[in-house]
N, C-alpha and C positions, 0 to 999 in steps of 0.2 A: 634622767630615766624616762620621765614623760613625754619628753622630746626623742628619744632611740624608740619609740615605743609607735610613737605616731610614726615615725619614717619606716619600721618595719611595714605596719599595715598598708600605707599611701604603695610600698611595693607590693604587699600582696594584689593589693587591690590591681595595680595597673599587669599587675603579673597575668589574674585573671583573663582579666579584660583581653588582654595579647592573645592568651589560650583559645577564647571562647572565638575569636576573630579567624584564628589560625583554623578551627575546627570544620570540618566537610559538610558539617550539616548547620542551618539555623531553623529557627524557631518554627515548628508545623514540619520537619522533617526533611524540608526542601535543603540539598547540597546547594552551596555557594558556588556558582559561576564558576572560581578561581581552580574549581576541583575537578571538573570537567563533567559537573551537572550543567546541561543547560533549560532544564523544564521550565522556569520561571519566565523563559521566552512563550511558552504557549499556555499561560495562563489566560484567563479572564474570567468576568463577573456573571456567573452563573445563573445570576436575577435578571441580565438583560433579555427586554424581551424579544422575543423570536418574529412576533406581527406577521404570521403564518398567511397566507395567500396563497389558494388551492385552487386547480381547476381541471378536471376532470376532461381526460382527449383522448380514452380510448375505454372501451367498454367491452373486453374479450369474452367468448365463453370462460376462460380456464385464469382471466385476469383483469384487474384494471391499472391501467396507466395515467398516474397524475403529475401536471406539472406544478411546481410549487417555487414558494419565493422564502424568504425569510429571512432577518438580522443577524448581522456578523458586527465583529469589534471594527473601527476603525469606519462606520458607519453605513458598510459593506452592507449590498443588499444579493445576498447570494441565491443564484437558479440552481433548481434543481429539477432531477425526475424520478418519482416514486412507481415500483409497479409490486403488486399486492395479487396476491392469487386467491383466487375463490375458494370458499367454503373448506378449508383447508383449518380452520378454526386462528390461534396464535400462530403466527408463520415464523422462523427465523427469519432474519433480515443480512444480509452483504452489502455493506456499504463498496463501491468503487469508483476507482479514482484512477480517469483517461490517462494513457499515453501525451509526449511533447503534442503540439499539433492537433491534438482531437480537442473532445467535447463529451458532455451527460451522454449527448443522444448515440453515443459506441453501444448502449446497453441494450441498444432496440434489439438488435440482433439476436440478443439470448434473453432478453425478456420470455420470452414464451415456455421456452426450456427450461427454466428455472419455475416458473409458474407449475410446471407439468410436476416439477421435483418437488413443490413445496416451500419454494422461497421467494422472498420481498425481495428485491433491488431496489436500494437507494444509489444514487450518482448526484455530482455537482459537477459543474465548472469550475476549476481552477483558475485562479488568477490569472488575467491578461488571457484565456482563453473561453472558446465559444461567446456565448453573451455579454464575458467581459475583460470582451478583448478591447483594445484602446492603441491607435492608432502610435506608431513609432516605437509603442512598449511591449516588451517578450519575458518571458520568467528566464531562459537564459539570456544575458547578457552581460555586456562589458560594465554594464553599470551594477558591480558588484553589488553596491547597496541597496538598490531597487530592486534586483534579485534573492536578494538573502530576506528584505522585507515580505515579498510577495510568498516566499515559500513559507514562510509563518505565516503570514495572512489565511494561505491554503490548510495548513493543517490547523489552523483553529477554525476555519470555516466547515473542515472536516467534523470536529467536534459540535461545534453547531448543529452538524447535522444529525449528529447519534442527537442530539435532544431534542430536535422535532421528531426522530423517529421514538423516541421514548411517548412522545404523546397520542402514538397511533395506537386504538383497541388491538387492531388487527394483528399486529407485531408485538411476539416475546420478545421484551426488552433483555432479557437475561441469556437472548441466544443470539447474540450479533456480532459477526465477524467482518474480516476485509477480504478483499481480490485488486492487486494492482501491478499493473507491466507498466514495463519503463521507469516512465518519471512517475508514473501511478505507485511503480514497486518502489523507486527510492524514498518519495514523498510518503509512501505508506508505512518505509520503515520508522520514518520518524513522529506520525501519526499512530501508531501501536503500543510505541514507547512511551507514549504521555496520557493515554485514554486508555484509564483500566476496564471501560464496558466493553472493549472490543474482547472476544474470547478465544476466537480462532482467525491467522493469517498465511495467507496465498501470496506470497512476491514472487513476480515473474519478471525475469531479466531485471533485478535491481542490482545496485552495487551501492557502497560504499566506499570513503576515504574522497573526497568531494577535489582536495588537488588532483589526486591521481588521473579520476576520470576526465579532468578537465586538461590535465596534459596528454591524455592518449587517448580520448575517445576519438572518433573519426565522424561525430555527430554533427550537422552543417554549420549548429549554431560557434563551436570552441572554436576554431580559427581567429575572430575577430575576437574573442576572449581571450587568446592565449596574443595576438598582437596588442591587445590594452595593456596587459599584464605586462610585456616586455617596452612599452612604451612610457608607463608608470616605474621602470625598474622594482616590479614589486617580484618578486619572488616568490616560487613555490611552497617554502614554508611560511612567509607573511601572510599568504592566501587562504592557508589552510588555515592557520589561526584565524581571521576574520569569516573565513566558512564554517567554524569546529558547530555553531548553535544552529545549521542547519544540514551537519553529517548526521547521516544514518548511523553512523558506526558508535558515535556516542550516545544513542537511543533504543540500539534493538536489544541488549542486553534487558531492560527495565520490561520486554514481554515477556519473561520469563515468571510465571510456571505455565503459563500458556502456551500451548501446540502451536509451531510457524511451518511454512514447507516452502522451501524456496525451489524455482523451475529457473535454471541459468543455462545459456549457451556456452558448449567450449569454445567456441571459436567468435563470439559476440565480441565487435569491435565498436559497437555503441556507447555502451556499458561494460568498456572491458570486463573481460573474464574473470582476470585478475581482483577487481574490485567486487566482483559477485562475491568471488573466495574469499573475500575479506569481510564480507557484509555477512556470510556465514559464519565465520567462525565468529566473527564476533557477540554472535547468537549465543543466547542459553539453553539446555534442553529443556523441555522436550523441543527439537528440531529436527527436520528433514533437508534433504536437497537431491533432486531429479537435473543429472545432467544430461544437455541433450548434442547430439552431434548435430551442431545449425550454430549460425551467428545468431543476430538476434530475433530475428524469428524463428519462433518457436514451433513446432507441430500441436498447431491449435487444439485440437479433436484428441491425441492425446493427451495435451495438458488440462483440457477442461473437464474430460473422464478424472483423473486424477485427481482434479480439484474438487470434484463431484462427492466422489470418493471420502477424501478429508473432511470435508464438510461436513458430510453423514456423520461420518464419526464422531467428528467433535463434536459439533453443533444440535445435531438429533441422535446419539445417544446409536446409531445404527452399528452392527455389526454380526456379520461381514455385509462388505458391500461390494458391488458386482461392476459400476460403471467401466474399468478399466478392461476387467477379464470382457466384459461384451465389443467394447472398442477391439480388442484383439483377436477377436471369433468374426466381426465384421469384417475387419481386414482380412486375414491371414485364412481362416480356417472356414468359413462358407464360400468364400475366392478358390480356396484349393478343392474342399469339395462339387462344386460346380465343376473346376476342370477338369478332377479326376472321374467327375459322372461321363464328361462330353468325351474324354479320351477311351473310358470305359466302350461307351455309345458306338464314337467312332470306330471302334476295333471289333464289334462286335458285326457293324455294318461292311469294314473292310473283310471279314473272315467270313462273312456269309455269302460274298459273293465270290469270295475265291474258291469256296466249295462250288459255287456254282458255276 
């Protein structure tokens, strides 16, 4: 009896055990890998320090522009550039993150504008680019592994950066969103999904489903990625499994109840289309999406009205807001009134002399 008694429990016990293994979530809430959480990829130690290193390169009436340095995991000394608007009191802050090919320094261009509106720009460099670019190494490449590493790298280095911007006076910490095109917008989906200080996001031409884009984009870099793959006999679904902890599509769900607005091309053959539509729905609401007839460039000047727009709303509490309806009164409707004054003009001058 004492011996039927212990074999019962030795099974409960390893019964458990099986259970608790089998289960989607462990201890602190985090899903297990096998479930198709992968956050414990862009974890780190929240005590490392930052050894912040500022310097101050532009002194505007309406802003200032600092460049900065600071600690990333992996012993990563990551650049950045901060711009901070004047007398504006606690500013919201937009962290962004460049396109393939670029650099922090894309932000110079709407630094000012964004100063005029009331907001901080934070930007980094992404792995293998601008400052820390490295000779023979690319974030796409064939070297899937060094690719899949570097893209974690980025998005914890993204984090990184919300916690030097968390130590700036200057910047509500409690009002901080993202802006990101391209690889800015895919890498941004999966930087959303793991950093709950972010509150509101802008993807522009991103996609998800990471084989897809990699079998149909027309981007320079996939060619020699898609001949490793066929030279490795690895397979579009082998590929996808070893890409799943750096797709968007397993991450942009976890932004939800946060506001997203995605801006994608019908006809983008960078970031197939297809993969935008996947990168949205895979979205929770509250969500948006602006299609635009363009591949993957977008009509700047209206996207960045719109994003203007969003912003306000979420981020400052504004409503309504006007940036779009003014983009389309600059276009369309002072363009037409002009012609219609000069055609008015002209007719007036052709009819006065035909009396005469």
């Amino acid at each position: 009896m004492g011996k039927r008694f212990l074999f019962c429990l030795l099974c409960l016990i390893v019964s458990s055990f099986v259970s608790s293994m089998n289960s989607n979530t462990l201890e602190g809430g985090v899903k297990d890998v096998r479930s198709g959480d992968f956050s414990s990829f862009y974890s780190y130690d929240k005590l490392l320090p930052l050894n912040v290193s500022e310097e101050l390169i532009k002194d505007e009436n309406a802003y200032r522009f600092y460049k900065v340095y600071f600690n990333s995991v992996n012993e990563e000394r990551v650049p950045g550039l901060l711009s901070i608007p004047k007398g504006k009191g606690n500013s919201p802050c937009v962290v962004f993150l460049h396109g393939y090919g670029g650099s922090k320094e894309d932000i110079l261009s709407v630094s000012e504008l964004a100063a005029a509106e009331g907001y901080a720009v934070m930007a980094i460099d992404a792995e293998f680019h601008g400052e820390r670019k490295e000779a023979g190494k690319a974030l796409y490449s064939p070297d899937l592994n060094e690719s899949r590493n570097g893209i974690i790298q980025t998005i914890i280095d993204l984090r990184r950066a919300v916690d030097y911007i968390e130590t700036r006076p200057e910047i509500d910490k409690e009002k901080i969103g993202y802006v990101g095109g391209s690889m800015g917008g895919i890498l941004g989906a999966i930087f959303i999904g793991v950093e709950p200080r972010v509150k509101a996001a802008a993807l522009l031409v991103a996609g998800g489903n990471m084989s897809l884009m990699i079998r149909e984009s027309q981007h320079f870099t996939m060619p020699a990625i898609r001949k490793h793959l066929e030279t490795q006999g690895m397979s579009y679904e082998e590929l996808q499994e070893l890409l799943d902890p750096v797709d968007p599509v397993n991450f942009i769900a976890n932004f939800s109840p946060r506001p997203v607005v995605f801006h994608l091309g019908k006809y983008d053959r960078i970031v197939p289309s297809a993969a935008g539509e996947q990168l949205y729905r895979a979205a929770i609401e509250p969500k948006s999406v602006y299609w635009y007839d363009s591949g993957h460039d977008l009509p700047l000047e209206l996207v960045l009205s719109r994003i203007l727009d969003f912003m306000d709303r979420e981020l400052m509490g504004k409503n309504p807001v006007f940036h779009e309806t003014k983009y389309w009164i600059s276009k369309y409707i002072i363009p037409m009134s002009v012609a219609m004054a000069s055609i008015a003009s002209l007719a007036y001058v052709i009819k006065k002399r035909w009396r005469t």
